[in-house]
C-alpha positions as CSV (number, residue, x, y, z in Angstrom):
1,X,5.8,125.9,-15.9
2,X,6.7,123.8,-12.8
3,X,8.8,126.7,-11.3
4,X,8.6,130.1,-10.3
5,X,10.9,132.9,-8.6
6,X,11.0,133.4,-5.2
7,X,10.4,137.1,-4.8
8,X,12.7,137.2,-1.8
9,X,15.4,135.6,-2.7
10,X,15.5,134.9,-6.2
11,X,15.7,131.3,-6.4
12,X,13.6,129.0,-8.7
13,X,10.9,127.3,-6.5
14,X,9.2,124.8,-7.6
15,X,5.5,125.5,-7.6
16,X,4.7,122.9,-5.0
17,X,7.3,124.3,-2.6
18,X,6.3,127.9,-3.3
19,X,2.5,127.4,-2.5
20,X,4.1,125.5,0.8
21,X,6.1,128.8,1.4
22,X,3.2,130.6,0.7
23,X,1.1,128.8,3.3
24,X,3.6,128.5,5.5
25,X,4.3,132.2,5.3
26,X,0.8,132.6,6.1
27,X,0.5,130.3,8.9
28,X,3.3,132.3,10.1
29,X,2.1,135.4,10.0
30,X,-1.6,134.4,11.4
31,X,0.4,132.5,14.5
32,X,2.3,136.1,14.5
33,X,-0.7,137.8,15.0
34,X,-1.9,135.7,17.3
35,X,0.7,135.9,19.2
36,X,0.7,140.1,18.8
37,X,-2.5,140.1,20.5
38,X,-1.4,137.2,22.8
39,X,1.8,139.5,23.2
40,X,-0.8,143.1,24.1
41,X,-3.1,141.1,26.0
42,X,-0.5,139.5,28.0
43,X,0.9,143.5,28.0
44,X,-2.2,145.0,29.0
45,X,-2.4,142.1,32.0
46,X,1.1,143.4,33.1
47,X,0.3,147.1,32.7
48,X,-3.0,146.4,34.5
49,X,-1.2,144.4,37.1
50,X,1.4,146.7,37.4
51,X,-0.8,150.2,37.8
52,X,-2.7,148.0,40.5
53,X,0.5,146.7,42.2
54,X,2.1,150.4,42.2
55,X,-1.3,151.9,43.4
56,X,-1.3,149.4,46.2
57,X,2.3,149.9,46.9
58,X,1.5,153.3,46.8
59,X,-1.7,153.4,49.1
60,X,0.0,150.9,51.3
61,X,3.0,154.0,51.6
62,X,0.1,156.5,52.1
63,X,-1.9,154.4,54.5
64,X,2.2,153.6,56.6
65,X,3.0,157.1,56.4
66,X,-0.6,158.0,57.4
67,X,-0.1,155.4,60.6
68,X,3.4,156.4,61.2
69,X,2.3,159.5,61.9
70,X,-0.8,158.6,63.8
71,X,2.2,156.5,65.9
72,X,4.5,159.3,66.3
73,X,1.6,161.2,67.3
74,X,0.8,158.5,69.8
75,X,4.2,158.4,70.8
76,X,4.4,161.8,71.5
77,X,1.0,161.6,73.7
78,X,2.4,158.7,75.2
79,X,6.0,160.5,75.9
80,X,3.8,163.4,77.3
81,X,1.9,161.5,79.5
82,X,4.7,159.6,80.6
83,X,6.6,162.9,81.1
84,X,3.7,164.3,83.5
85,X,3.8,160.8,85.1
86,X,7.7,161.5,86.1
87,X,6.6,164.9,87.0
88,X,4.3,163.6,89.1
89,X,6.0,160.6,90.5
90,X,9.2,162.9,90.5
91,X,7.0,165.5,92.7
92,X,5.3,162.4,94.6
93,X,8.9,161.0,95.5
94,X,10.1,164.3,97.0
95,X,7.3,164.8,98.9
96,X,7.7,160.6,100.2
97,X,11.5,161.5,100.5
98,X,10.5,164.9,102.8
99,X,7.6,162.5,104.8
100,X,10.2,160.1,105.3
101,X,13.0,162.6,106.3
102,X,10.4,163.8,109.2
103,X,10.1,159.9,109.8
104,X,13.3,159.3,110.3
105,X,14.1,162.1,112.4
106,X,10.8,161.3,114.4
107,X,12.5,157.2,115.0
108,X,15.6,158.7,115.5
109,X,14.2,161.2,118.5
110,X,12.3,157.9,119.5
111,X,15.5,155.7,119.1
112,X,17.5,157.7,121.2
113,X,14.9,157.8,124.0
114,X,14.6,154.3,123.9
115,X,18.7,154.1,124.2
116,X,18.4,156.5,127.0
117,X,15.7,154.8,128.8
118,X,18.0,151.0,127.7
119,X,20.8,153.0,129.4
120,X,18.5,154.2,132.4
121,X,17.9,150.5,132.7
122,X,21.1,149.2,132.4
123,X,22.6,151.2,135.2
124,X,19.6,150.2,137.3
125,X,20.0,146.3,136.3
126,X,23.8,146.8,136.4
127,X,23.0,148.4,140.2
128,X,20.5,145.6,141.0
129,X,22.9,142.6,139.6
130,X,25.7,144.3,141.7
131,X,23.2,144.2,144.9
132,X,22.6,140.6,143.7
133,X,26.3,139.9,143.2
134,X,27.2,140.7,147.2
135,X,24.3,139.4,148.8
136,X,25.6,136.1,146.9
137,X,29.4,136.7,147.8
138,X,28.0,137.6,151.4
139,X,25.4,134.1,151.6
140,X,28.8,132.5,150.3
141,X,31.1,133.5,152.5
142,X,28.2,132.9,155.6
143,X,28.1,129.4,153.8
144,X,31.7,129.3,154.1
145,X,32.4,130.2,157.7
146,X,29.2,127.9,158.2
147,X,31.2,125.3,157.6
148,X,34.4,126.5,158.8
149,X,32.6,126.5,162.2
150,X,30.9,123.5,161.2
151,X,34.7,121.6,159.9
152,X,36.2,123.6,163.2
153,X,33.5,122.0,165.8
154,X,33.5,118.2,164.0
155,X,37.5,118.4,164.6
156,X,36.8,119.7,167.8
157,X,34.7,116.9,168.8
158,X,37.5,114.4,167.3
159,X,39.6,116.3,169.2
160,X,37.9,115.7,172.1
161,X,37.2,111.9,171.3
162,X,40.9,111.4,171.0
163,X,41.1,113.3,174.3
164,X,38.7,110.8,176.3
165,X,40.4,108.3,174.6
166,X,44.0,108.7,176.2
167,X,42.4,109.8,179.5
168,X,40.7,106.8,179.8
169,X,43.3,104.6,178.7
170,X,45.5,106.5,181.7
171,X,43.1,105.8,183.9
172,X,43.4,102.2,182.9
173,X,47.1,101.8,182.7
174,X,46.7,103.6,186.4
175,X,44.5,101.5,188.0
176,X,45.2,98.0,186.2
177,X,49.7,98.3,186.1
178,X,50.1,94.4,185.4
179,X,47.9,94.7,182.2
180,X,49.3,95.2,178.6
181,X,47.7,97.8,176.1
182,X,48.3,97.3,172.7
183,X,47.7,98.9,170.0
184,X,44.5,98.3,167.6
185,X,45.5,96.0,164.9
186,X,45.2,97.1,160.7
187,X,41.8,96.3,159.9
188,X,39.5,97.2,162.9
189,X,38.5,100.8,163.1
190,X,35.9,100.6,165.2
191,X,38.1,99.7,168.8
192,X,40.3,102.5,170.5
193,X,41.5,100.5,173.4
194,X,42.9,96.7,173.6
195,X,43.4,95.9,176.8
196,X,45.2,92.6,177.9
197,X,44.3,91.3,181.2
198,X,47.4,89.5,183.5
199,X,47.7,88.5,186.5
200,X,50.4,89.7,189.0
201,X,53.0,86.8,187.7
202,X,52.5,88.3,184.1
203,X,50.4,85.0,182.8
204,X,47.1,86.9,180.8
205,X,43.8,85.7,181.3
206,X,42.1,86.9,178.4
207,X,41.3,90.7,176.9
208,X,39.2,93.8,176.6
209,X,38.3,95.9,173.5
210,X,37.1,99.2,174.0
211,X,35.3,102.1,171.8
212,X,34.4,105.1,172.7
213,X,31.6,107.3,171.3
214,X,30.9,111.1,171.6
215,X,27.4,111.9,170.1
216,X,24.3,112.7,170.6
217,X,22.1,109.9,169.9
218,X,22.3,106.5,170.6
219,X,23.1,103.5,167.7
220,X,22.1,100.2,168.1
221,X,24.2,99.8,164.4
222,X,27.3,100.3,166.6
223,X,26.9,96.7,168.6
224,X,27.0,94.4,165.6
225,X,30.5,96.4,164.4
226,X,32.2,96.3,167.5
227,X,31.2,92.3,168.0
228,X,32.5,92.1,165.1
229,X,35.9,93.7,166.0
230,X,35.9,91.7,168.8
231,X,36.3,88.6,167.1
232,X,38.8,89.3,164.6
233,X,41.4,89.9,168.2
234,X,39.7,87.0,169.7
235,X,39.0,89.8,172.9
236,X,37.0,87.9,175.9
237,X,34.9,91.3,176.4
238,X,33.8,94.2,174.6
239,X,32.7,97.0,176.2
240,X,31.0,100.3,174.3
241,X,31.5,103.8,176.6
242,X,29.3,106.4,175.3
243,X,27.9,109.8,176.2
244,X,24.0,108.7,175.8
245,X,22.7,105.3,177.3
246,X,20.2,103.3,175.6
247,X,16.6,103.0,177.1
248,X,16.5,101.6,180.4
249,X,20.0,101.7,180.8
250,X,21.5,104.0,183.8
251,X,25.0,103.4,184.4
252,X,26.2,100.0,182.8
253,X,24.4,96.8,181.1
254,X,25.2,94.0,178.8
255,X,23.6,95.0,175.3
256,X,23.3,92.3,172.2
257,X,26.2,90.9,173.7
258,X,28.0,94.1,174.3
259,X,29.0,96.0,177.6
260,X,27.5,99.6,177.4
261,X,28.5,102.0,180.2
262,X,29.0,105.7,181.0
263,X,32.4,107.3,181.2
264,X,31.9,107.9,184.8
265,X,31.4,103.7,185.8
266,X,34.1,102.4,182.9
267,X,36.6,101.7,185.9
268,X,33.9,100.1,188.1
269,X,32.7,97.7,184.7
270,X,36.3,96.7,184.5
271,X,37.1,95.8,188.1
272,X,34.3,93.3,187.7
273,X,35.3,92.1,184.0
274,X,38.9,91.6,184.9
275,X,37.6,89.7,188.2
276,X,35.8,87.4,186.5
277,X,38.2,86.9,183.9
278,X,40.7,86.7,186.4
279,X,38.3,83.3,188.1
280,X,37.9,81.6,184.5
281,X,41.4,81.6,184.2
282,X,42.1,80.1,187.9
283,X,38.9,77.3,187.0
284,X,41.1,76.6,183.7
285,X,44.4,76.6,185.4
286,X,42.4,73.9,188.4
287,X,40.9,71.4,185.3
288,X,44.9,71.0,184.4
289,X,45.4,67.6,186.4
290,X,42.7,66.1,183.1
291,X,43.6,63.8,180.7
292,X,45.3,65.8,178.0
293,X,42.7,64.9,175.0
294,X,40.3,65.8,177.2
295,X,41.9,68.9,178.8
296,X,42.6,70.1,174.5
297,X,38.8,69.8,174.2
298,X,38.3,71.8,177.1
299,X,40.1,74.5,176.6
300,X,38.8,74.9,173.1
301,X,35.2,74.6,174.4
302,X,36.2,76.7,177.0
303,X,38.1,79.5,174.6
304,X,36.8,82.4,173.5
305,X,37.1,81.8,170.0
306,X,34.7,78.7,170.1
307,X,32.2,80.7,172.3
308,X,32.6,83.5,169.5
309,X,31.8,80.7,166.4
310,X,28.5,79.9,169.2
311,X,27.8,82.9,168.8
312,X,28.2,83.9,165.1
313,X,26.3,81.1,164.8
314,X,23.7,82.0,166.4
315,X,23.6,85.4,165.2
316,X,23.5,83.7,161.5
317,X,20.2,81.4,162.8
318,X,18.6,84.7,164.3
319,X,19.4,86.2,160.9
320,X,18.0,83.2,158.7
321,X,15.0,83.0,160.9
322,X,13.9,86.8,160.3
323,X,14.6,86.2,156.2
324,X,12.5,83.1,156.8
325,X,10.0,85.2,159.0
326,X,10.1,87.7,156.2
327,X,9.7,85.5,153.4
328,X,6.6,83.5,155.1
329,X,4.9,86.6,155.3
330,X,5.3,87.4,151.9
331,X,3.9,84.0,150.6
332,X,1.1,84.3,152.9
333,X,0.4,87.8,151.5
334,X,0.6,86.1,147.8
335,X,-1.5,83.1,149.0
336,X,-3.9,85.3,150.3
337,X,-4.3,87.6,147.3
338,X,-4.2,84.4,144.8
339,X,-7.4,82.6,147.0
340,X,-9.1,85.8,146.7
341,X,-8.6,86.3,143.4
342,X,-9.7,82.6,142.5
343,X,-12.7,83.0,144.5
344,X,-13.6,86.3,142.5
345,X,-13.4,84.3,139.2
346,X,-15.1,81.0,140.5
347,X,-18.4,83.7,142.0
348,X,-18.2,85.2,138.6
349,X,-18.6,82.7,136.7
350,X,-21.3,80.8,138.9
351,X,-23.4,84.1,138.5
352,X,-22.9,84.1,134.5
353,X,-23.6,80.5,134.5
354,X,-27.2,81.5,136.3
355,X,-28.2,84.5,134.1
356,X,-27.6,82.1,131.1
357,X,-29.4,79.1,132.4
358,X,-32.4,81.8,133.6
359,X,-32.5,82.7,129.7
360,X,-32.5,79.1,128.0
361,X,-34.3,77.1,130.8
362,X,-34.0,73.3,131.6
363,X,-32.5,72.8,128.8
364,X,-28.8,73.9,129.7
365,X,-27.6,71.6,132.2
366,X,-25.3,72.5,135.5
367,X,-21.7,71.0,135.8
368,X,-21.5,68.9,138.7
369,X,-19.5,71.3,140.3
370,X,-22.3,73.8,140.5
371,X,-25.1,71.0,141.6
372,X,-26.5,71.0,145.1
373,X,-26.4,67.9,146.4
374,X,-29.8,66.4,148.3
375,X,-30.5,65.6,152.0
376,X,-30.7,61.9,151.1
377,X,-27.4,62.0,149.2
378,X,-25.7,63.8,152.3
379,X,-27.2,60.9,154.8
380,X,-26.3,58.5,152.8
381,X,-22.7,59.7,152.5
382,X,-22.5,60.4,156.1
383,X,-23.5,57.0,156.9
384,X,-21.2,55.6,154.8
């Protein structure tokens, strides 16, 4: 019989596929088996694993619970100590706060003794800087009526100037009546009297500029000016009346070209000028009868502007030869200093030219301009 029934479901199986079930069936149940005790093992590995994981979890609670208590704990001791440290900082800090209430109260007492001895010091510097404040209002005002005096006394003196002045130009006007005084042209500040000399038909025969001084030394500065002031009016004489005379002067002399006199011989000085003005003027008036070329040249040699060119032009010589003077001297001084300074050099030299020729013998030569020449040389040049 090729077939048999299947005890499970009833169907004819062939005997070939039935011993396949069969084997099959016990393949099955062998790899069922296997995989039962696969299956426990692999359950016994979980359970194991799971005990070990849940007694871990749970001694990992224990031992957290254990050290959050020890924390807490710690916390607490912590919290105390921190809590007696407040007390103490707490007590520390009223006790600083009481020190520094005495403190302040001690600066305060010391504050407001230094604010009363400030004070004490302030009225005193206040008294002292008033005591300072009028002696300097009191030096001012001596300052002041120093040179209020001082202002009063130098118009006085003008004053007085212009005083002499107009006496002495009275005087003048007094004693010389046929002479013209004009007034000082714009430009000359020096003069205070111009006085035109005429004769007793009214022709003039030349002029007078006077200045007057009122100090107390004499100036030499003051003859150049009024020379000068003299020209400009083309004045024959110039005469300088002053309160102190030059050396060696008494009562009048002629000065660099300048009359200087007191106030006491200005009439006397001027009797003579005008007389010898007056006599120039006659000798001109005489040479008249000359040929007129000749009488043109004359009269300008003989006018006081060509004797006043002679004599700027001289005054510009005396003054180039004194630059000239000056300058020589100066280029002597620089000559001098040059020569000895050439000298210096040339002596130094010689003497280091000897010290090295001492060191390296005959065998460094001298320049002929160090050589000493020979007797024989020096006859034989002098007999040449």
């Amino acid at each position: 019989m090729d077939h048999v029934l299947c005890p499970h479901c009833g169907k004819k199986v062939e005997i070939s596929e039935a011993i396949k079930h069969q084997v099959e069936s016990a393949i099955l149940a062998a790899e069922k088996e296997k995989h039962r005790e696969e299956i426990e093992k692999i359950k016994k590995e979980i359970e194991e694993k799971t005990t070990k994981k849940i007694k871990e979890d749970l001694d990992f609670k224990l031992k957290d619970s254990s050290n959050e208590l020890e924390e807490k704990n710690k916390r607490n001791k912590e919290l105390q100590e921190k809590l007696l440290e407040l007390n103490k900082t707490l007590r520390e800090t009223k006790e600083s706060s009481e020190r520094k209430d005495l403190e302040n109260q001690k600066k305060i007492n010391e504050e407001m003794e230094k604010i009363k001895e400030e004070m004490s010091k302030t009225l005193s510097e206040k008294a002292r800087l008033k005591e300072l404040e009028l002696e300097k209002k009191l030096s001012d005002t001596q300052k002041a009526l120093e040179n209020a005096q001082r202002k009063s006394q130098q118009g006085s003196q003008q004053l007085q100037g212009e005083v002499v002045e107009l006496d002495l130009e009275k005087q003048l006007k007094s004693a010389f009546t046929f002479d013209e005084f004009l007034p000082i042209p714009k430009g000359i500040e020096g003069a205070d009297i111009w006085q035109k000399v005429k004769n007793n038909y009214g022709q003039s025969a030349g002029s007078i500029v006077w200045e007057i001084k009122r100090t107390k030394a004499f100036s030499k500065g003051w003859l150049p000016k009024l020379r000068e002031d003299a020209r400009k009016i083309n004045a024959s004489e110039c005469i300088l009346i002053t309160d102190v005379m030059p050396e060696d002067v008494k009562h009048y002399a002629r000065v660099s070209g300048v009359w200087v006199a007191s106030f006491e011989d200005a009439l006397v000085l001027a009797t003579a000028l005008r007389y010898t003005l007056m006599q120039v003027a006659i000798a001109k008036s005489a040479a008249s009868h000359e040929d007129e070329k000749l009488q043109e040249i004359y009269d300008y040699i003989t006018s006081e502007a060509f004797r006043h060119k002679i004599e700027a032009h001289f005054e510009s010589v005396k003054y180039l030869k004194e630059d000239l003077e000056g300058e020589r001297r100066s280029m002597e001084r620089i000559w001098k200093k040059r020569e000895v300074q050439i000298q210096r050099l040339d002596r130094s030299m010689s003497q280091m030219f000897g010290e090295i020729q001492g060191i390296t013998g005959d065998t460094l030569l001298p320049p002929k301009a160090l050589e000493i020449e020979s007797g024989e040389e020096i006859e034989q040049e002098e007999l040449l």
